[in-house]
N, CA and C of each residue as an Amber inpcrd file, in Angstrom:
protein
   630
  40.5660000  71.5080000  52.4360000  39.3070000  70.7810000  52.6540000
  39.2990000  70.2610000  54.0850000  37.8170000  70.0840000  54.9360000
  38.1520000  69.8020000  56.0420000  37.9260000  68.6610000  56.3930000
  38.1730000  68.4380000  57.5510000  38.3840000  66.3900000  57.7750000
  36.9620000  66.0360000  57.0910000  36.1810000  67.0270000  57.9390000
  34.4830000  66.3410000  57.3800000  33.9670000  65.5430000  56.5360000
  34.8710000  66.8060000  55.2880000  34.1620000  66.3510000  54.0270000
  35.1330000  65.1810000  53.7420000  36.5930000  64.7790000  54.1440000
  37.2860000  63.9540000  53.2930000  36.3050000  62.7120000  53.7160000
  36.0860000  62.8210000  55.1810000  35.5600000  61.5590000  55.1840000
  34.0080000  61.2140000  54.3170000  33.4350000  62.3100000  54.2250000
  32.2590000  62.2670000  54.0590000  32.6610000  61.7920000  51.9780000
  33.5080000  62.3600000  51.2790000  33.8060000  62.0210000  49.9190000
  34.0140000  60.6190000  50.3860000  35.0530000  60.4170000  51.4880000
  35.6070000  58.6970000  51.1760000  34.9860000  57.6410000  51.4420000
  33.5100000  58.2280000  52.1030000  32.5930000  57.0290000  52.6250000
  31.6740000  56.7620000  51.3980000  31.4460000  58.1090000  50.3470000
  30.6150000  58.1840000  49.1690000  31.0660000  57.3440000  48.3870000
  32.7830000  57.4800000  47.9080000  33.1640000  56.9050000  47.1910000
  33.1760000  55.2930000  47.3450000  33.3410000  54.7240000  48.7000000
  33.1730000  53.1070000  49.1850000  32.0340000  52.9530000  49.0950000
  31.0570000  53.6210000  49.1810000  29.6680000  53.0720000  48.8690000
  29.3780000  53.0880000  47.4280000  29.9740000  53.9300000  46.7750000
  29.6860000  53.4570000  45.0250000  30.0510000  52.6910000  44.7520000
  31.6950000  52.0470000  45.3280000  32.9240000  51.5290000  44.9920000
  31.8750000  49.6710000  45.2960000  30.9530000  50.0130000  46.4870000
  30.8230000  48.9210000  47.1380000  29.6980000  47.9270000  46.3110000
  28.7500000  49.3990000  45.4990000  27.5030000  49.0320000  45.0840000
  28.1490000  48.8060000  44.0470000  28.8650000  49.3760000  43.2420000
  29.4680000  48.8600000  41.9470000  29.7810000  47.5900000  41.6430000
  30.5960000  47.0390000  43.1710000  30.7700000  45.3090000  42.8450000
  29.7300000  44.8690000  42.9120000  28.6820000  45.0440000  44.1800000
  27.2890000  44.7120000  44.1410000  26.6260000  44.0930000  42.9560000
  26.3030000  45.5490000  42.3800000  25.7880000  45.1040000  41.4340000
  26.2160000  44.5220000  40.0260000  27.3990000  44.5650000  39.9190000
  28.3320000  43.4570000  39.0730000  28.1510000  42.0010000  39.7640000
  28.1080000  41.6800000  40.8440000  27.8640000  40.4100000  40.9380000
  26.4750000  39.8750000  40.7030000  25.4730000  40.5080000  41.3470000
  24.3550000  40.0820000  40.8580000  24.2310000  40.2400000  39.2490000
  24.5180000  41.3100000  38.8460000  24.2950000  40.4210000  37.0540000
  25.2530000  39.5260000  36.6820000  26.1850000  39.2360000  36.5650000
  26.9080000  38.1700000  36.5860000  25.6750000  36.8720000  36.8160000
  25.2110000  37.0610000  38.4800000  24.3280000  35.9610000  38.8900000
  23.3780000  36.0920000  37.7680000  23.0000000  36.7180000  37.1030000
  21.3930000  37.2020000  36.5510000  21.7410000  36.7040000  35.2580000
  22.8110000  36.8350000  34.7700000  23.4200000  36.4290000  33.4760000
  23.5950000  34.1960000  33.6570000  24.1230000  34.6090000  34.5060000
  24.2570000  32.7630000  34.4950000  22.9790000  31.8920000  34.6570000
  22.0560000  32.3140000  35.4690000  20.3760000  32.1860000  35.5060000
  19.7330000  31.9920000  34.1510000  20.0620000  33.0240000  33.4960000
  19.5650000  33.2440000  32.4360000  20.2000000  32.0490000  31.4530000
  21.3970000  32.4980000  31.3420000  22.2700000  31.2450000  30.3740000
  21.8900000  30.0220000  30.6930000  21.5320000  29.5810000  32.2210000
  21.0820000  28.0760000  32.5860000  19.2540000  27.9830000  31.6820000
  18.9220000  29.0950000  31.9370000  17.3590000  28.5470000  31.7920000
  17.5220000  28.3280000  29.8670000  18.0620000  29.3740000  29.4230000
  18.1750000  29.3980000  27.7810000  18.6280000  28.0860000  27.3770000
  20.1720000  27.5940000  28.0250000  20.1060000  25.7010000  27.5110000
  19.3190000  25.0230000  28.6160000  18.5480000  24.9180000  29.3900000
  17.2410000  24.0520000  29.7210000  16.3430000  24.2210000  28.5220000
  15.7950000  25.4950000  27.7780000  15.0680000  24.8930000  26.9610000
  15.5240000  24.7290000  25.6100000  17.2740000  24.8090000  25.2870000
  17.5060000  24.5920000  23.6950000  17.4470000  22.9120000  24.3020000
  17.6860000  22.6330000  25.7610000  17.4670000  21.0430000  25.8350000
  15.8460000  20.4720000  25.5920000  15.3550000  21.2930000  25.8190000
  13.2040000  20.9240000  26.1230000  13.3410000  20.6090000  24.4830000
  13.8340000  21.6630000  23.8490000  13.8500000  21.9120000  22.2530000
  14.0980000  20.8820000  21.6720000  15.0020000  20.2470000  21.6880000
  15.9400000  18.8670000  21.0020000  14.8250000  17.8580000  21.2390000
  14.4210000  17.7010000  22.9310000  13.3270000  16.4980000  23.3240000
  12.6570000  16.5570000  22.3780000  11.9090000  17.5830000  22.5810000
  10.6260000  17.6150000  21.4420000  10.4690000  17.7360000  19.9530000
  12.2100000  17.8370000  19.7930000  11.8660000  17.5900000  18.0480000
  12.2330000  15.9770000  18.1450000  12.8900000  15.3610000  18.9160000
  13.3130000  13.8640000  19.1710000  11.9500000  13.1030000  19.1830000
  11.1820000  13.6190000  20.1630000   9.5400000  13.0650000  20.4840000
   9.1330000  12.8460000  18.8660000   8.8800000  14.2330000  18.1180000
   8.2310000  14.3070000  17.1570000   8.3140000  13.5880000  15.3610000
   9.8240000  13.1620000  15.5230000  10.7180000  12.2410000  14.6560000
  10.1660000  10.6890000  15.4200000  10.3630000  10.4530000  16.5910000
   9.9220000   8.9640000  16.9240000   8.4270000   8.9450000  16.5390000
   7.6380000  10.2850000  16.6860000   6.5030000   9.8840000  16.6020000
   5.9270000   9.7240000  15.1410000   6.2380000  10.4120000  14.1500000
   6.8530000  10.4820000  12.6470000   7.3560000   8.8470000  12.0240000
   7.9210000   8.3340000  13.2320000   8.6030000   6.9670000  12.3870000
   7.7090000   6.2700000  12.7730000   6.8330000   5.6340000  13.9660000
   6.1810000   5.3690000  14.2810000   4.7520000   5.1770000  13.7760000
   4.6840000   6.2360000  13.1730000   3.3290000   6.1350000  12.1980000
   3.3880000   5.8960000  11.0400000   4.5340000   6.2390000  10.6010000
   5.3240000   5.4540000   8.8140000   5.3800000   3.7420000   9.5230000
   5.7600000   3.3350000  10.3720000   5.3250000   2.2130000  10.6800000
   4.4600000   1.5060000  10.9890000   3.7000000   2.1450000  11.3060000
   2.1230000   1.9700000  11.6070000   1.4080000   1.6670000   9.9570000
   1.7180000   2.5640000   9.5450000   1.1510000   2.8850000   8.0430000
   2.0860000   1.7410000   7.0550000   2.9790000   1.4580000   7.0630000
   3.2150000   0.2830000   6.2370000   2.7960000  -0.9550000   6.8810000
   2.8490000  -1.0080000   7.8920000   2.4360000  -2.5550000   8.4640000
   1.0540000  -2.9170000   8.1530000   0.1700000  -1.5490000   8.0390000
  -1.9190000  -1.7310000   7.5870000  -1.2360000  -1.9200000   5.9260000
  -0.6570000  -1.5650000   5.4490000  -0.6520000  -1.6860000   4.2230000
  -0.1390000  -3.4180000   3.6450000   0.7270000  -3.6080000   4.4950000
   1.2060000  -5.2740000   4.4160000  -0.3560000  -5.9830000   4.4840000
  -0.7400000  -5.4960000   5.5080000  -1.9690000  -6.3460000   6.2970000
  -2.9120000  -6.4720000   5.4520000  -3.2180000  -5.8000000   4.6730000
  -4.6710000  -5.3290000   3.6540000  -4.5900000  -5.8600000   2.5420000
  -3.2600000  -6.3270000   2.3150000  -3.0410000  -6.4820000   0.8880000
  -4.4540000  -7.8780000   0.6070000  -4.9740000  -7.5230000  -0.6940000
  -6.3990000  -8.5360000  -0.8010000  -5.5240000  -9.1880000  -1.5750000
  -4.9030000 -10.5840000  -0.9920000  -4.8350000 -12.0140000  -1.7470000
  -5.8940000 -12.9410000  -1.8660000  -6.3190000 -13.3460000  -3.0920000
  -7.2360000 -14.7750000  -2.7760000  -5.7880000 -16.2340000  -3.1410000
  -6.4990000 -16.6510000  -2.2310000  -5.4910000 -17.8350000  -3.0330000
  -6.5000000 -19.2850000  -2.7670000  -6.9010000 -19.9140000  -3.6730000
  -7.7200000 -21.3940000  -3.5040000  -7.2900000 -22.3840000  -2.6860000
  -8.2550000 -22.8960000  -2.0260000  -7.8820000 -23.4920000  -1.0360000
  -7.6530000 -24.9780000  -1.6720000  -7.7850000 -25.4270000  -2.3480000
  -7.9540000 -26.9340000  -3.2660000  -6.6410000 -26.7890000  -4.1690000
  -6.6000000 -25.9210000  -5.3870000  -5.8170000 -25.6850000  -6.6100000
  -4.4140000 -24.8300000  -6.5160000  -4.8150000 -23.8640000  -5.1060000
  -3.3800000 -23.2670000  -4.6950000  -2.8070000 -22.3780000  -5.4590000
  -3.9560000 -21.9120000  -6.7540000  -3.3660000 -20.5640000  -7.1620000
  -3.7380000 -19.8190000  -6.4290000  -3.3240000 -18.3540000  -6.9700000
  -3.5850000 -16.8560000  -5.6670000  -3.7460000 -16.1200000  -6.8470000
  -4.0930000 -14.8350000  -6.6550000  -3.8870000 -13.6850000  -7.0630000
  -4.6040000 -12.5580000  -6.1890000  -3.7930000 -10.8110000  -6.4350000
  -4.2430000 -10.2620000  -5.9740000  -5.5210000  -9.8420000  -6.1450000
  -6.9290000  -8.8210000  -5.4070000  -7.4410000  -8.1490000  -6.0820000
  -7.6750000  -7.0370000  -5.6300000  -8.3170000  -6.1310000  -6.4850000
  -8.2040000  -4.7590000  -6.0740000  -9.2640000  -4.8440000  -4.6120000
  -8.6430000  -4.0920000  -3.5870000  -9.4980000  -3.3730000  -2.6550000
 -10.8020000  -3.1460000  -3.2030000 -11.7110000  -4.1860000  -1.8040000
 -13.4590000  -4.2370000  -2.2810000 -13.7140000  -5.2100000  -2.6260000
 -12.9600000  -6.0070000  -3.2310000 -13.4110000  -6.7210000  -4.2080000
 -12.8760000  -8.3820000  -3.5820000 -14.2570000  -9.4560000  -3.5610000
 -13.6020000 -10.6400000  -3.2080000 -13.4640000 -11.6740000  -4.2550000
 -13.1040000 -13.4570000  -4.0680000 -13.0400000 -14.3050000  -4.8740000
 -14.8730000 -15.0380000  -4.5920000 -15.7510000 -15.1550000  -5.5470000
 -16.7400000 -16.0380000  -4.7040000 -16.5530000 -17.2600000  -6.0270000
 -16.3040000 -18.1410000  -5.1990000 -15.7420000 -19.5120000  -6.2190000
 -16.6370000 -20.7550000  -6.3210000 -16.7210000 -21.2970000  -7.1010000
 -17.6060000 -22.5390000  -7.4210000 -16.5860000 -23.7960000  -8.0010000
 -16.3900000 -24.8310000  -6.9450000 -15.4090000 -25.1230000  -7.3350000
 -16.2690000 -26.6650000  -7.6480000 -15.8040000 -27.3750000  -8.9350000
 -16.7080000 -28.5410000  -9.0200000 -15.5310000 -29.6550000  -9.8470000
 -15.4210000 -30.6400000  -9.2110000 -14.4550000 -31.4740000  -8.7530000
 -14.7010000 -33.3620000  -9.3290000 -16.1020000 -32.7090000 -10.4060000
 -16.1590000 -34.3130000 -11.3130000 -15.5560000 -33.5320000 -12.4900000
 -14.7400000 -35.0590000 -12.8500000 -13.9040000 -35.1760000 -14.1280000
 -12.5630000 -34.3630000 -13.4360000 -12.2810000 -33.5450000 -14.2860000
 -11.3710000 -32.6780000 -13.9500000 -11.5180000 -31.5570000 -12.7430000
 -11.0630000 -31.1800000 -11.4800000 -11.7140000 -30.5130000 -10.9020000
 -11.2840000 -29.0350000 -11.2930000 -12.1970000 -28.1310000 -11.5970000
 -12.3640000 -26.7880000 -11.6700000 -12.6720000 -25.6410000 -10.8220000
 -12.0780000 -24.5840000 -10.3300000 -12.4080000 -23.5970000 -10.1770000
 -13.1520000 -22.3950000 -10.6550000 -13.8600000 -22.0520000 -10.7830000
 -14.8860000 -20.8790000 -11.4770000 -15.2350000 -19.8790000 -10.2440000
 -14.2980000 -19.2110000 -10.6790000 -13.9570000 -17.9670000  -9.6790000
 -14.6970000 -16.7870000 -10.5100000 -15.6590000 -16.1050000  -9.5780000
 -16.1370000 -14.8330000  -9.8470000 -15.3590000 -13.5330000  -9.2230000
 -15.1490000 -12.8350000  -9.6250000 -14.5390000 -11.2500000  -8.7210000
 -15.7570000 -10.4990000  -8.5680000 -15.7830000 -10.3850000  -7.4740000
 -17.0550000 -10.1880000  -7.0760000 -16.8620000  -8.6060000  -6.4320000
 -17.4770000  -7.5140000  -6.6070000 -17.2430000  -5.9820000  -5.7360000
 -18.4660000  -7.0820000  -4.1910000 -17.4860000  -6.2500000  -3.2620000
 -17.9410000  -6.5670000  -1.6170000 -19.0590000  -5.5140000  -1.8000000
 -20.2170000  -5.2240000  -1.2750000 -21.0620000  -4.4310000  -1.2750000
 -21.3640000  -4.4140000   0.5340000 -20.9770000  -5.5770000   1.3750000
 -21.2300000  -5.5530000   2.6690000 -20.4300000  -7.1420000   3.0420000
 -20.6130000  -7.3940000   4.4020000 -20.0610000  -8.4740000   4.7010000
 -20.2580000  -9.7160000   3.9600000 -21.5360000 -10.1440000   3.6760000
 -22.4000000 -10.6560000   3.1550000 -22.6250000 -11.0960000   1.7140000
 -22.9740000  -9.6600000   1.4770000 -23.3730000  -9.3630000  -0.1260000
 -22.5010000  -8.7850000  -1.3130000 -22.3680000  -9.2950000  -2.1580000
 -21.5920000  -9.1810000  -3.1850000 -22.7700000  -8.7290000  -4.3680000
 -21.8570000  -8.5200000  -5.8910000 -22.4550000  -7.9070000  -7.0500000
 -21.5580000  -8.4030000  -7.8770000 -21.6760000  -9.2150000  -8.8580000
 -20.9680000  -9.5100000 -10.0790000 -20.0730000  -8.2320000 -10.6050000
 -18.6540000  -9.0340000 -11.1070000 -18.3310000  -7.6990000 -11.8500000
 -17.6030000  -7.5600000 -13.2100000 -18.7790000  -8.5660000 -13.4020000
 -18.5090000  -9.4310000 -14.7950000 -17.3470000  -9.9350000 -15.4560000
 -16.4020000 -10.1920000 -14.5120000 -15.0100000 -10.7890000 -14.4530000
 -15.0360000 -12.0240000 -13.8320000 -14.7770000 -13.0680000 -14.6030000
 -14.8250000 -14.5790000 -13.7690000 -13.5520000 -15.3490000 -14.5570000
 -13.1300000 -16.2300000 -13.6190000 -11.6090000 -16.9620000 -13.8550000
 -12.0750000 -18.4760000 -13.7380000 -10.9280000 -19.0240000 -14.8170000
 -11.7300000 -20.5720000 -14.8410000 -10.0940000 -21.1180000 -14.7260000
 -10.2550000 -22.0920000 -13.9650000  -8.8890000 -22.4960000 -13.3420000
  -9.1880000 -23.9270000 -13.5940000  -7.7710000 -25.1330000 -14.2210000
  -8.0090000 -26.2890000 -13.9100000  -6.8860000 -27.0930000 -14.1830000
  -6.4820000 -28.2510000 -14.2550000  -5.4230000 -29.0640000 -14.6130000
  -5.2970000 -29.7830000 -15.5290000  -6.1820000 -29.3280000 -16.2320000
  -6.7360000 -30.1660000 -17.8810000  -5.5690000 -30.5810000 -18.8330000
  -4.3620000 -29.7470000 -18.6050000  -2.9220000 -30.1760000 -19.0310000
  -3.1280000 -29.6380000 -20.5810000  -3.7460000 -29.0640000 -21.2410000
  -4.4170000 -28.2540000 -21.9760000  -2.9530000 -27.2810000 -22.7730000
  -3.0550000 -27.5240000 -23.8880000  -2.0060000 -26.4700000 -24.3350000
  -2.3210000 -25.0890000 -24.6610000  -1.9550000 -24.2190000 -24.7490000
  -2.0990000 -22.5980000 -24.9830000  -2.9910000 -22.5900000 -26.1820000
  -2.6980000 -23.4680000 -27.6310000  -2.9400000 -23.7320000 -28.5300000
  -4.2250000 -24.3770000 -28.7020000  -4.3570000 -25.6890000 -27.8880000
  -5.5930000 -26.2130000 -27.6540000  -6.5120000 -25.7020000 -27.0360000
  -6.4210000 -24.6560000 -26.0570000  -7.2880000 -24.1120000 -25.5610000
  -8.0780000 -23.1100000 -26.2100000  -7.6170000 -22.0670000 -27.1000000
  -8.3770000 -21.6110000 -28.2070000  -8.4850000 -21.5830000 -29.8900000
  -8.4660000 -22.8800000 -29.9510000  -8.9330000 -23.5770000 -30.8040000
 -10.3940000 -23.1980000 -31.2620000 -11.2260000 -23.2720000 -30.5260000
 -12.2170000 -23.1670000 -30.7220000 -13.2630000 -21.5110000 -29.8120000
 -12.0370000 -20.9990000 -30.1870000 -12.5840000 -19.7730000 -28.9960000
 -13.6680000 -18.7570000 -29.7970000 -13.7410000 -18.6130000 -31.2420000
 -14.3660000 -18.1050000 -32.0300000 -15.9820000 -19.0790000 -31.4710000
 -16.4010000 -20.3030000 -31.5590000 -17.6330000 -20.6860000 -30.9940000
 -17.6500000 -20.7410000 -29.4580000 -16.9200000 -21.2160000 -29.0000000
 -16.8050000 -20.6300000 -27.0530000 -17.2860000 -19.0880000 -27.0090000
 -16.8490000 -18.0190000 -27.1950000 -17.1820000 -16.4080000 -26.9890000
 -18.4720000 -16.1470000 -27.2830000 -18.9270000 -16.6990000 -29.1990000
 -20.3630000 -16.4600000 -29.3410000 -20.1950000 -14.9600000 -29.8310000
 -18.6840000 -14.7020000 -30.3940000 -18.7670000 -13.0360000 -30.7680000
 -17.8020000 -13.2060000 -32.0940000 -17.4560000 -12.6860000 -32.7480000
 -16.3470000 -12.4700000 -33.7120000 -14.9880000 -12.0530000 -33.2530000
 -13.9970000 -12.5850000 -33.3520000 -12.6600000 -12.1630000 -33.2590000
 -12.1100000 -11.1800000 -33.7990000 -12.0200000  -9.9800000 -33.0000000
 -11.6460000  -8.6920000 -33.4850000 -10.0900000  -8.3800000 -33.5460000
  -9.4670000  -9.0270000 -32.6580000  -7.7990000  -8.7070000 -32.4640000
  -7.6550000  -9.9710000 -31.1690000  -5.8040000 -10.1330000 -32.0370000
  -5.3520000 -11.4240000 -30.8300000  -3.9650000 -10.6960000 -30.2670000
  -3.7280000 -10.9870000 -29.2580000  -2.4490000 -10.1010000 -28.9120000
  -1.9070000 -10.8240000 -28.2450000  -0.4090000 -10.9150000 -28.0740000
   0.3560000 -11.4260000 -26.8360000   0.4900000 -10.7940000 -25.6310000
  -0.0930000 -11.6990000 -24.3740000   0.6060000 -10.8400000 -23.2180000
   1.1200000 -11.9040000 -22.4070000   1.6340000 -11.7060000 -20.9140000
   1.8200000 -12.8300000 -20.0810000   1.3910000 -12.5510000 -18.7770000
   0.8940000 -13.7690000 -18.5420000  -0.1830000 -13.8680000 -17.1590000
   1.0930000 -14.7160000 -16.5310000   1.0010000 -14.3380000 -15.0570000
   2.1640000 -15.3050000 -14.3640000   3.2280000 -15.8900000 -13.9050000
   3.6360000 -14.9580000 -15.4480000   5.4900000 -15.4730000 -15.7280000
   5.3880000 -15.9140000 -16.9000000   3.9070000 -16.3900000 -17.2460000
   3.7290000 -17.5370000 -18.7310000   3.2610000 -16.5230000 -19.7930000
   3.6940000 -17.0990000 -21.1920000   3.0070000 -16.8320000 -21.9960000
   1.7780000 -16.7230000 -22.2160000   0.6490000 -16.2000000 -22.6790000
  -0.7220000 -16.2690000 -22.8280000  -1.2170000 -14.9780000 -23.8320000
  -2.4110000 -15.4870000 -24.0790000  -3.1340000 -14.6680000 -25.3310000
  -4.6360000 -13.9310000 -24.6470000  -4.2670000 -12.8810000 -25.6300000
  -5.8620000 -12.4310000 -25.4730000  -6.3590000 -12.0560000 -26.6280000
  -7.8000000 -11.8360000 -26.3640000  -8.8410000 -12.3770000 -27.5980000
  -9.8000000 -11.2540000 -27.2590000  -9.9070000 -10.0680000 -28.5010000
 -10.8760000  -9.0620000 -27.9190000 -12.2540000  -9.5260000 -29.0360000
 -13.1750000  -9.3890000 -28.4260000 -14.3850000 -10.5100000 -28.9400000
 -15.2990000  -9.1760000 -29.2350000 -15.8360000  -9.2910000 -30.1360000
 -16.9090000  -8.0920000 -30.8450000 -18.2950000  -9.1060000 -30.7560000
 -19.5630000  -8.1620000 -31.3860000 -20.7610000  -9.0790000 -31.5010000
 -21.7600000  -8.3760000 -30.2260000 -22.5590000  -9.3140000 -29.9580000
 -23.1950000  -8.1330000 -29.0470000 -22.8920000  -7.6260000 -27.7260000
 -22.1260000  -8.3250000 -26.6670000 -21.4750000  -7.8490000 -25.7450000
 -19.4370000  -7.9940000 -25.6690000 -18.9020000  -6.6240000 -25.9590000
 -18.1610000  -6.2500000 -26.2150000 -17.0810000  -6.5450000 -25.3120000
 -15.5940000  -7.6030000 -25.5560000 -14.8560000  -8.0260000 -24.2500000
 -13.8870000  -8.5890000 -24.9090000 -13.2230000  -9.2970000 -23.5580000
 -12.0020000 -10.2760000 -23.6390000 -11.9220000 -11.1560000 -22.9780000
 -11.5250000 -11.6170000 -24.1260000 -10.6740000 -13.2470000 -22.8970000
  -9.2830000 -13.4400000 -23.1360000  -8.7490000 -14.0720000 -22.1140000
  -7.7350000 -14.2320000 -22.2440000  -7.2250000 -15.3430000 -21.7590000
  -5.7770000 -16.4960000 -21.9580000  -6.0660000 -17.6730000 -21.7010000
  -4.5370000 -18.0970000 -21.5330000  -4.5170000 -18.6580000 -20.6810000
  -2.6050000 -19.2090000 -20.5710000  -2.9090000 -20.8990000 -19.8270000
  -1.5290000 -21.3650000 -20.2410000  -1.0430000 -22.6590000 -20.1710000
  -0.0980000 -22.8600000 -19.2130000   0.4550000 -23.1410000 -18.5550000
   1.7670000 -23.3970000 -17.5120000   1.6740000 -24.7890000 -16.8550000
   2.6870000 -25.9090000 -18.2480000   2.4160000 -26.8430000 -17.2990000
   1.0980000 -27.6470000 -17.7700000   0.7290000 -28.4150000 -16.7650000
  -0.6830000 -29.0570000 -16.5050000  -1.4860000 -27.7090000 -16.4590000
  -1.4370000 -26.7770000 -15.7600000  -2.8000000 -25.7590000 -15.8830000
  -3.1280000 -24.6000000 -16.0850000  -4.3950000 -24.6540000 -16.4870000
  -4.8710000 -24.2050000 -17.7580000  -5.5530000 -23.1470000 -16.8340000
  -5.6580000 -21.5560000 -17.3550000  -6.2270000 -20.2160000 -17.0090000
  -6.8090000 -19.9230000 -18.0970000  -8.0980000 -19.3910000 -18.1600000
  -9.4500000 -18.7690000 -18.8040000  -9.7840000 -17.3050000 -18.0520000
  -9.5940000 -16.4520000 -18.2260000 -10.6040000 -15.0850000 -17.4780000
 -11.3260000 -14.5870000 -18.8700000 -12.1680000 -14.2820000 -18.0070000
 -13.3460000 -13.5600000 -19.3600000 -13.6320000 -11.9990000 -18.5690000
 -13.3920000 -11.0140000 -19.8840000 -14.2100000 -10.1760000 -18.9100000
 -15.1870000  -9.3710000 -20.0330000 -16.5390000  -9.3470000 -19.4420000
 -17.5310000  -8.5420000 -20.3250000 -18.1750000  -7.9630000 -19.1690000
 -18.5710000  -6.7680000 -19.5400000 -18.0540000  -5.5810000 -20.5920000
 -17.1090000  -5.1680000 -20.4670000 -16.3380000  -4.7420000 -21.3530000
 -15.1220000  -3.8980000 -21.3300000 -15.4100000  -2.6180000 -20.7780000
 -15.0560000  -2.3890000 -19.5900000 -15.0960000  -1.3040000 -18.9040000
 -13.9370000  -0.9360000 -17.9810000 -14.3480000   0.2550000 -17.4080000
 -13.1140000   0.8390000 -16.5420000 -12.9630000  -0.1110000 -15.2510000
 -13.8070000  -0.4650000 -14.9310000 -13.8450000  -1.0320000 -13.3480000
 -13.1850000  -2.3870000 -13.4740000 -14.2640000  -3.1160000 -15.0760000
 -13.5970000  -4.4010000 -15.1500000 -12.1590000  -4.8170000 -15.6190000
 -11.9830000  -3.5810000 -16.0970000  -9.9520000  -3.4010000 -16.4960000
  -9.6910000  -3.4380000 -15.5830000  -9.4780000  -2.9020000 -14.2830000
  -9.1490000  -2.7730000 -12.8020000  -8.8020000  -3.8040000 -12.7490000
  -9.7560000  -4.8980000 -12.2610000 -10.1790000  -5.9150000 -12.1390000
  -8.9850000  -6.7320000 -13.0290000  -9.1680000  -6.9640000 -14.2740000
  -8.3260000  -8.2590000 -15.0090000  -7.0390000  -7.0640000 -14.7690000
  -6.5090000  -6.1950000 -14.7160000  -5.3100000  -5.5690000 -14.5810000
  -4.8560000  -6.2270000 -13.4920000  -5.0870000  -5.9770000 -12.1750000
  -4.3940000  -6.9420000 -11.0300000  -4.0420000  -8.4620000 -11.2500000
  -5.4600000  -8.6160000 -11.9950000  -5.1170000 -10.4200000 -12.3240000
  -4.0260000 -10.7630000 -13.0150000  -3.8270000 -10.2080000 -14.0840000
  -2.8060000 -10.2610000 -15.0970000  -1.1840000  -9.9680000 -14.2990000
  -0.9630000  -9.0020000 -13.7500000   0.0220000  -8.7080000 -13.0400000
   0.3990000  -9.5800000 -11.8740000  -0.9020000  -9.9390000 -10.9530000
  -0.3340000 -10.6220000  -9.6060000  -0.5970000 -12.3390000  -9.8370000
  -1.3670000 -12.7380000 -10.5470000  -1.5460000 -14.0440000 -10.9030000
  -0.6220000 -14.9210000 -10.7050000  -0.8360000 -16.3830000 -10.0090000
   0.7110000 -17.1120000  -9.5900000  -0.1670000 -18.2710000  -9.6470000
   0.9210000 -18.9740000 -10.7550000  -0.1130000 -20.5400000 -10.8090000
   0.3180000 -21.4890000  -9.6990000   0.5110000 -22.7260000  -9.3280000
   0.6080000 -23.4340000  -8.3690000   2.2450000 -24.1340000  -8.7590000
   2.7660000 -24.0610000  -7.5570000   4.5280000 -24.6440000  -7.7990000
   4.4200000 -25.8110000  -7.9340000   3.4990000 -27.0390000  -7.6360000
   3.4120000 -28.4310000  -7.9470000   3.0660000 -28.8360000  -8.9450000
């Protein structure tokens, strides 16, 4: 072979030899580029499921705190019982304060700021010191209906009775003692809305700690 070609093979071969590292280093480079940008975004990735969990707790917090906030308590400003009532619905009270002073609380559906609608559920509150016993005594002429069924339940924490009253408008009353004072709710008609209604009462009802 003559000089020519050796040189001419040995310059071929350093130039493959040369491009070969060449281009082994640049992918190498092209590979580490790559590997950097792939954890930049398994990092973007993590942020944004991190973002989306704070933002997740954030609104579970949001959302229990309106729910604390809303809760409809009435509680009397004179007598210092409370109870809850259902959403919509306010206390409009008549409170009259010869002899014994009384509360005569209506549950009233809110219809606007303003305006209310009976909802034929009203609470009679007082300190009459009145026993469970004495109080319906005479509940057969108080109702104005026939006594259809008496049942035990408890309003409060306390013992108390209810009285489902037949005759021409169809209902209950129901009546507890705790103490000095004395609870009356009436509700006519027996209906779905007005169950609502004495259901919260019955459950959240809290007589006065004094």
């Amino acid at each position: 072979m003559s000089t020519f070609w050796k040189i001419f093979i040995t310059v071929i071969v350093s130039i493959a030899i040369a491009g070969g590292g060449t281009f082994y280093l640049m992918q190498r480079q092209v590979d580490s580029i790559r590997n950097d940008n792939l954890a930049k975004i398994d990092d973007l990735n993590k942020q944004i499921i991190d973002v989306n969990k704070q933002l997740a707790d954030a609104k579970k917090t949001t959302t229990a705190a309106t729910t604390t906030t809303t809760v409809n308590v009435y509680t009397h400003p004179k007598l210092k019982y409370s109870v809850t009532l259902p959403a919509g619905y306010a206390g409009v009270d008549y409170f009259d304060c010869e002899g014994t002073c009384t509360s005569y609380l209506t549950i009233a559906k809110k219809i606007s700021d303003s305006s209310y609608y009976d909802s034929d559920v009203k609470l009679t509150f007082n300190a009459a010191g009145k026993t469970l016993d004495q109080m319906v005594t005479n509940i057969g002429t108080d109702v104005g209906g026939d006594i259809m069924m008496i049942s035990d339940v408890v309003i409060g924490g306390v013992s108390a009775k209810k009285y489902e009253i037949g005759g021409f408008a169809h209902g209950f009353d129901y009546f507890a003692a705790s103490g000095k004072y004395n609870l009356y709710i009436k509700q006519y008609p027996d209906n779905d809305a007005n169950q609502k209604v004495v259901d919260s009462i019955l459950s959240t009802f809290k007589f006065p700690t004094n």
